[in-house]
C-alpha positions as CSV (number, residue, x, y, z in Angstrom):
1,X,-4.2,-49.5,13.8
2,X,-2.7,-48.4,10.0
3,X,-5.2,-46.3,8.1
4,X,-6.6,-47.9,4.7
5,X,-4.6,-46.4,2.3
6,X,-6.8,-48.1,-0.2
7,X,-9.4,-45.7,1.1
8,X,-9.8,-41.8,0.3
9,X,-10.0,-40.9,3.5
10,X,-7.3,-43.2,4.3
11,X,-4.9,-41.3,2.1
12,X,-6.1,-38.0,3.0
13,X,-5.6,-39.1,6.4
14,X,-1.9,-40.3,5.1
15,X,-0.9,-36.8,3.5
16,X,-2.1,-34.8,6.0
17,X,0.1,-36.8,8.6
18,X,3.1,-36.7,6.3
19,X,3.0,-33.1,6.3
20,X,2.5,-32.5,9.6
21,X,5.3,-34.3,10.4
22,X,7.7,-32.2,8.2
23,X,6.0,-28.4,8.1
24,X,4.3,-29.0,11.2
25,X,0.8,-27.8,9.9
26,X,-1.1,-28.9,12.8
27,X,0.0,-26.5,15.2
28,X,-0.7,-23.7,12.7
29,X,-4.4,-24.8,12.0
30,X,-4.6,-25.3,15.9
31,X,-3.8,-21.4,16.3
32,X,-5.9,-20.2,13.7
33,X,-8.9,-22.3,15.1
34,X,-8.0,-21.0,18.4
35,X,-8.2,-17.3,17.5
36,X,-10.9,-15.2,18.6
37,X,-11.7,-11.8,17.2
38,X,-13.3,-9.3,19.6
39,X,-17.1,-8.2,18.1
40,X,-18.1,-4.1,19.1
41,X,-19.4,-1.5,17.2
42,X,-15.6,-0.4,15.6
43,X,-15.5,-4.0,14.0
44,X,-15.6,-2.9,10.7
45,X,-12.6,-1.9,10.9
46,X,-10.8,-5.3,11.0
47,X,-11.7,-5.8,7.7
48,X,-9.5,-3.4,5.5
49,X,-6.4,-5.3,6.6
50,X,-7.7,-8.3,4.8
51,X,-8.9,-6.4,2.1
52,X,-5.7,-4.5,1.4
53,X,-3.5,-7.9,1.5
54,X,-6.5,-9.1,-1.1
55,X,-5.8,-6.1,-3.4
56,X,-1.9,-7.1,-3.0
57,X,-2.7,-10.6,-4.2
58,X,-4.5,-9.3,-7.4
59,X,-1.6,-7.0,-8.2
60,X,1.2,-9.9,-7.5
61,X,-1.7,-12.0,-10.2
62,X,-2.3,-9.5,-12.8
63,X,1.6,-8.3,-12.3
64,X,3.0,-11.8,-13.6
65,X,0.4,-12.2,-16.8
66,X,2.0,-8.3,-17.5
67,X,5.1,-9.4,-17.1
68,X,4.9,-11.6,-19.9
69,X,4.3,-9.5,-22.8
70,X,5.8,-6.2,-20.7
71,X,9.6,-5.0,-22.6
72,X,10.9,-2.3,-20.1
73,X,13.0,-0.3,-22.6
74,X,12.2,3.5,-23.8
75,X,12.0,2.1,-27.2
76,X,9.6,-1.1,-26.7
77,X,7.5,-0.2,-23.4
78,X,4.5,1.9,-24.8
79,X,4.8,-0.8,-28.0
80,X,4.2,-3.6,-25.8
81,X,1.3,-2.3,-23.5
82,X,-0.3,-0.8,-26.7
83,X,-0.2,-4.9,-27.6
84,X,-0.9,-6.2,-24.5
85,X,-4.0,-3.8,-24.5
86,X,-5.2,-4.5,-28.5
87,X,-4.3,-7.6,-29.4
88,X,-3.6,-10.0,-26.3
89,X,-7.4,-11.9,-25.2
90,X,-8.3,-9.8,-22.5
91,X,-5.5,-7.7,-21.6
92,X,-6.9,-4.3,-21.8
93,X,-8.7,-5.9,-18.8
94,X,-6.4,-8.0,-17.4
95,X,-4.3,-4.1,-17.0
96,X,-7.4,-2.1,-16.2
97,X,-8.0,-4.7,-13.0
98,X,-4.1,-4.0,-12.4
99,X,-4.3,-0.6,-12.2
100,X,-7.6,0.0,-10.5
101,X,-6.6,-2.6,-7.7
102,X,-3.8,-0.6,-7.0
103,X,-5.3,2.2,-6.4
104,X,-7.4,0.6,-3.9
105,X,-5.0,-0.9,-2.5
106,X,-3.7,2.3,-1.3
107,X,-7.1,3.7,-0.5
108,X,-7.6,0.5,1.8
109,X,-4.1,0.7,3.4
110,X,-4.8,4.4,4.0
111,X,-8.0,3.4,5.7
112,X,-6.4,0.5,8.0
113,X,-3.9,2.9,8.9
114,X,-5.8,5.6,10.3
115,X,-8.2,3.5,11.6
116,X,-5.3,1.6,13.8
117,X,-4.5,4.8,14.8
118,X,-8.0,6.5,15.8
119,X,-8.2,3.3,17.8
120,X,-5.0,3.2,19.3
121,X,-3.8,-0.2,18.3
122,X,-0.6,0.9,18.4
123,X,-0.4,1.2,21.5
124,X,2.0,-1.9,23.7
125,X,2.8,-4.3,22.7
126,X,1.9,-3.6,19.2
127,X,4.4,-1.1,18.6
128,X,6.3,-3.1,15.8
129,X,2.8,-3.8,14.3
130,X,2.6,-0.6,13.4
131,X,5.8,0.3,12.6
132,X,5.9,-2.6,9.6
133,X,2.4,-1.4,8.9
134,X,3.8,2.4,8.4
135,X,6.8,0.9,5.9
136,X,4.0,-0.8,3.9
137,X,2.3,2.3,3.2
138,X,5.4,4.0,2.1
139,X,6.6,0.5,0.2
140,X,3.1,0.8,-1.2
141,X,3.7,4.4,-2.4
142,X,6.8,3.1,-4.1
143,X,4.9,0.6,-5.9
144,X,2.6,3.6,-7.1
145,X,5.3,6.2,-8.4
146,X,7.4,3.2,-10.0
147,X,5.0,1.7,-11.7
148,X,3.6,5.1,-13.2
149,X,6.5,5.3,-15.2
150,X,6.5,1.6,-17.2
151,X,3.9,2.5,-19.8
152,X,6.2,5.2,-20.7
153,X,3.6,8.1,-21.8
154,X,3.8,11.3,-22.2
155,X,1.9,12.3,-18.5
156,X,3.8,9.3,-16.5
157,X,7.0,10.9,-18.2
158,X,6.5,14.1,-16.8
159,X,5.0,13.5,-13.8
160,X,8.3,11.2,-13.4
161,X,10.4,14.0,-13.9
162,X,8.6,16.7,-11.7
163,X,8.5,13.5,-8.5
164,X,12.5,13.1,-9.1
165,X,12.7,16.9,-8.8
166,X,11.4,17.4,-5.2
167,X,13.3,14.4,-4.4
168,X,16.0,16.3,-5.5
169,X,15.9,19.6,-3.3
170,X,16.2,17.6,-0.1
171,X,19.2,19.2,1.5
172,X,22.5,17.1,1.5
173,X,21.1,13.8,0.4
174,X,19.3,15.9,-3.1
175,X,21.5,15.1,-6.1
176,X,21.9,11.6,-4.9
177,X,18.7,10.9,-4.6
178,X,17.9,12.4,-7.5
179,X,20.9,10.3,-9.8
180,X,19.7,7.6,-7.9
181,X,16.3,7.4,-8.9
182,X,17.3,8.8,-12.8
183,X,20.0,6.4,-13.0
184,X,21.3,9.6,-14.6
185,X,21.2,13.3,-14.9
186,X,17.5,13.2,-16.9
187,X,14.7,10.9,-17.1
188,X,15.8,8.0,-19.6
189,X,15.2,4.7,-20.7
190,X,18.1,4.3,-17.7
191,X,15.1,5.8,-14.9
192,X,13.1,3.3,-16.8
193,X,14.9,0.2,-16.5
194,X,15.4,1.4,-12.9
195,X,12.0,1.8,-12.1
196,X,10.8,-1.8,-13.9
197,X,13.6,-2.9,-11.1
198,X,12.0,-1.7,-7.7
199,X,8.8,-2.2,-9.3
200,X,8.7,-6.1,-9.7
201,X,11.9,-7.1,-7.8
202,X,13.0,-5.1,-4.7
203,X,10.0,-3.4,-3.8
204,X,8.3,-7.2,-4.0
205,X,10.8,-9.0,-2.0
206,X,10.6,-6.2,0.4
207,X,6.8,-6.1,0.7
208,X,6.6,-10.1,1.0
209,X,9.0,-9.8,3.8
210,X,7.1,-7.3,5.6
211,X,3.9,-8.5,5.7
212,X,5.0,-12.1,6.8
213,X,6.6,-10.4,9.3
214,X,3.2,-7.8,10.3
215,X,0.6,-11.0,10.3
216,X,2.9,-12.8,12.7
217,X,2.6,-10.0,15.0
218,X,-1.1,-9.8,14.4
219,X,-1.3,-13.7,14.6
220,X,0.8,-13.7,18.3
221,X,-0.9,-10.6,19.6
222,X,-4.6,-10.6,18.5
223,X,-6.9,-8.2,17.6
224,X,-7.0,-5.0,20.2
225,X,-9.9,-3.9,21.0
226,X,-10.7,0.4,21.9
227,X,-9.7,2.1,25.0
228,X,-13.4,2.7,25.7
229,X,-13.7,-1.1,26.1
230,X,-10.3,-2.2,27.7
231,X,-11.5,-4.2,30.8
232,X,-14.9,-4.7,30.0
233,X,-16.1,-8.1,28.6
234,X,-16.0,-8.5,25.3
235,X,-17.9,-10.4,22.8
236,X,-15.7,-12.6,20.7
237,X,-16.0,-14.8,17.1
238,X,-13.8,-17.0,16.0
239,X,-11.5,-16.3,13.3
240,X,-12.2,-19.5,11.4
241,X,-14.4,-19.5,9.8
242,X,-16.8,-16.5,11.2
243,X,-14.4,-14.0,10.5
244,X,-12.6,-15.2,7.6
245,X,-15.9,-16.2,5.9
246,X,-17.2,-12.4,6.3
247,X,-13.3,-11.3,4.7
248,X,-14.1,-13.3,1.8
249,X,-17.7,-11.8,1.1
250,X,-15.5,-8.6,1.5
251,X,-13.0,-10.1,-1.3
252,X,-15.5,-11.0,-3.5
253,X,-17.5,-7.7,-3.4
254,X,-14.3,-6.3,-4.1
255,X,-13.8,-8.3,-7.3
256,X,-17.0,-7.1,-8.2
257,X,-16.3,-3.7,-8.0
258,X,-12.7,-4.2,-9.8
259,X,-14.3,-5.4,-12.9
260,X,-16.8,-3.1,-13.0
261,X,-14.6,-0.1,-12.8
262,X,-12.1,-1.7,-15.1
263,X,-14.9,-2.7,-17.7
264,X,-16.8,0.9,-17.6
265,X,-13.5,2.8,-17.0
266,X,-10.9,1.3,-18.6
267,X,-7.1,2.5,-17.8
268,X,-6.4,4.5,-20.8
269,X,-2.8,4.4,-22.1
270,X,-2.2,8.2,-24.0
271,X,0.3,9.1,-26.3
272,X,4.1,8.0,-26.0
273,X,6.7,9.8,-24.4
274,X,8.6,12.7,-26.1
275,X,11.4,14.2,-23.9
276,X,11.4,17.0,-26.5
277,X,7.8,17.6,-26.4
278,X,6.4,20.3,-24.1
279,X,4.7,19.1,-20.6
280,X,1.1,18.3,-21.4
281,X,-1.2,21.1,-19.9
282,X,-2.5,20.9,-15.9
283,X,0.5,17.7,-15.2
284,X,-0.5,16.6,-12.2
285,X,0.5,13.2,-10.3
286,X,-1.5,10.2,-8.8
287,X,-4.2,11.1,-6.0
288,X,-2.4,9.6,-3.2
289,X,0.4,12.0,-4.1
290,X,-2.0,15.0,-5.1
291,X,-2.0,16.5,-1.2
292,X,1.6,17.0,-1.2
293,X,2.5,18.2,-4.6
294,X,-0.5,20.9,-4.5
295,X,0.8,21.8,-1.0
296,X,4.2,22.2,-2.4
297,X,2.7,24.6,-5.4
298,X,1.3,27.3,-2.7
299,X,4.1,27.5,-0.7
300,X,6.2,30.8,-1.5
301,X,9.1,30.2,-3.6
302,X,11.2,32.2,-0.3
303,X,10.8,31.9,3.2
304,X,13.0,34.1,4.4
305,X,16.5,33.1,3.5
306,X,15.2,29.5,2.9
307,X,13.6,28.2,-0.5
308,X,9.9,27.3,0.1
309,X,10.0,24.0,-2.1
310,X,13.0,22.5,0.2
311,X,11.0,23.7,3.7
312,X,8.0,21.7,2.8
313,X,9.9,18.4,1.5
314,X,11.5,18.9,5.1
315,X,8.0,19.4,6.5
316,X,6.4,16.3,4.9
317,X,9.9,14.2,6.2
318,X,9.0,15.2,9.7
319,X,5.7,14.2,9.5
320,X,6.9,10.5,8.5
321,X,9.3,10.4,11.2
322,X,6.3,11.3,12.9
323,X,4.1,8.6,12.0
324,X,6.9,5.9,12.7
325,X,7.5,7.3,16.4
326,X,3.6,7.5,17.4
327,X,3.5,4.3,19.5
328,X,6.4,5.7,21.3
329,X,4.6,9.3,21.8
330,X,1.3,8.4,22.7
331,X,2.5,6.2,26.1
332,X,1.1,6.0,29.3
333,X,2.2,8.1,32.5
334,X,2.0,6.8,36.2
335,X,-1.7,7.0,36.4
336,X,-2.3,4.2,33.2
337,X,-3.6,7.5,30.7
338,X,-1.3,9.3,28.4
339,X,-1.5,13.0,28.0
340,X,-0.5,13.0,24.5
341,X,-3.7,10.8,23.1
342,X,-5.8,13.4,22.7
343,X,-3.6,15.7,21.3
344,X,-2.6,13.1,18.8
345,X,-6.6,12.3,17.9
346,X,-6.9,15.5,17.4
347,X,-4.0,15.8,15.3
348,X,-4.6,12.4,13.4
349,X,-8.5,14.0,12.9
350,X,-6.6,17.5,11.2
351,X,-4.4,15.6,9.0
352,X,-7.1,13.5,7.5
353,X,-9.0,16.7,6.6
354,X,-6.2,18.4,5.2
355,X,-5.2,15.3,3.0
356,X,-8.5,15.2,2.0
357,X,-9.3,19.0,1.0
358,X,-6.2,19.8,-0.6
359,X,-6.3,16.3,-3.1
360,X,-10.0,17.7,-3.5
361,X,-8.3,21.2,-4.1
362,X,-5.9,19.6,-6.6
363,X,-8.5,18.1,-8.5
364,X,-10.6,21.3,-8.5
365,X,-7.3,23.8,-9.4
């Protein structure tokens, strides 16, 4: 028997079986519905996935209203987020929220990625889950030095110019890089347009890609659970709606706390950018990036034969390549354990204290 059509339901009924019938749509609500999430005392966890990918929504939301008022030139950029910030309805906030959710963004993504790791979910068949995951982070810290630039002040400028430098010591592949990234010998209105480029086009497109491609691995594999609790029952939820009801009390406590840091501390803009101008006092870059650059101030300026600065960019290269190959480190041996895990906790446990004490350092020097 036909539905009504005449009827609500009857349409709803209608629509719902048109689209099935062309996107399939039923077999995707029939997987989500069937996914359970495993519930233990490390659950928490599961949540700063969601929450980062939330924080990615706001940018991609508060990018596009930028976007319309945003000229990336060297001559019209600080002009038009001076307007955007004093004379468009709200958008001192609407680029307060933009830059504050970007920052948590990578605080979140820094938190999902060493907790992955402290719980081994990289471990098989995950290993592509967290290689994507690692590329975000990095992608992410792409999004963070580009966009420092487009407001085109005086500390972005600088801070610009002293990133595109260390890029440029890396032996062989230096001066490329550092052309590349310039579009040019200096930074310009060139590294500018450049920047605006890979901030709201390739870095985007690359990013949309890659997380499709990490939830359908998260979607087909499931949720790990710890190696404490690998073949013990389990309590499980369901993913709709248990879970994804407690992601969006997360999401909306996280809205909260966007608009309360962007109304008490709004994102101020400084003073223009004057290449002629002497680098403002105690330059220093983002937080995420503070670690590496104070690390790279206390090295010696010679290490033997070698130059200090190019050792540690070589150092912190490693220790990327590092964190891309730790699934394939950390496997089992004949007996089901690996011999590298604890080596590698204790690792992971070192690197997250040094992170933390030398951005602390930086702030304090």
């Amino acid at each position: 028997m036909n539905p009504d059509i005449s009827h609500p339901t009857g349409k709803a009924d209608s629509l719902k079986q048109w689209l099935d019938d062309r996107l399939g749509i039923g077999e995707i609500f029939h997987l989500v519905q069937k996914k359970e999430v495993p519930v233990h005392r490390h659950e928490i966890w599961y949540y700063f996935g969601g929450m980062t990918l939330f924080l990615f929504m706001v940018q991609v939301f508060t990018g596009i209203l930028l976007l319309l008022y945003y000229r990336p030139s060297a001559e019209n950029a600080f002009e038009s987020v001076q307007f955007i910030m004093t004379e468009v309805q709200f958008g001192w906030l609407i680029r307060s929220i933009h830059s504050w959710s970007a920052n948590l963004m990578i605080a979140t993504l820094f938190i999902h990625l060493f907790s992955v790791f402290f719980l081994k979910a990289y471990r098989s068949p995950r290993e592509l889950t967290w290689v994507s995951g690692v590329l975000l982070l990095f992608i992410a810290l792409g999004f963070g030095f580009s966009g420092y630039l487009l407001p085109w002040n005086q500390l972005a400028f600088f801070a610009t110019k002293v990133g595109t430098d260390i890029a440029g010591v890396v032996p062989f592949v230096g001066e490329f890089m550092l052309r590349f990234l310039r579009g040019g010998e200096d930074v310009t209105g060139a590294t500018l347009t450049r920047f605006f480029g890979f901030h709201v086009a390739v870095l985007p497109a690359l990013t949309t890609a890659l997380i499709g491609f990490h939830l359908l691995l998260v979607q087909k594999q499931g949720m790990s659970v710890p190696p404490s609790l690998e073949g013990k029952p389990v309590k499980t939820m369901k993913f709709f709606p248990n879970f994804l009801l407690r992601d969006l009390i997360g999401w909306i406590l996280a809205i909260g706390v966007l608009a309360a840091l962007s109304a008490i501390f709004p994102w101020e803009l400084g003073e223009k950018a004057d290449p002629f101008a002497p680098a403002p006092a105690g330059i220093r870059p983002e937080w995420y990036f503070l670690f590496m650059f104070q690390t790279l101030k206390l090295i010696p300026a010679k290490i033997w034969i070698f130059d200090g600065e190019v050792i540690g960019v070589l150092v912190f290269a490693v220790g990327g390549l590092f964190l891309f190959l730790v699934p394939f480190i950390d496997r089992p041996g004949k007996s089901g354990k690996s011999k590298t895990s604890s080596a590698l906790t204790i690792a992971g446990i070192l690197v997250v204290l040094f992170i933390v004490g030398m951005t602390i350092y930086g702030y304090l020097d």
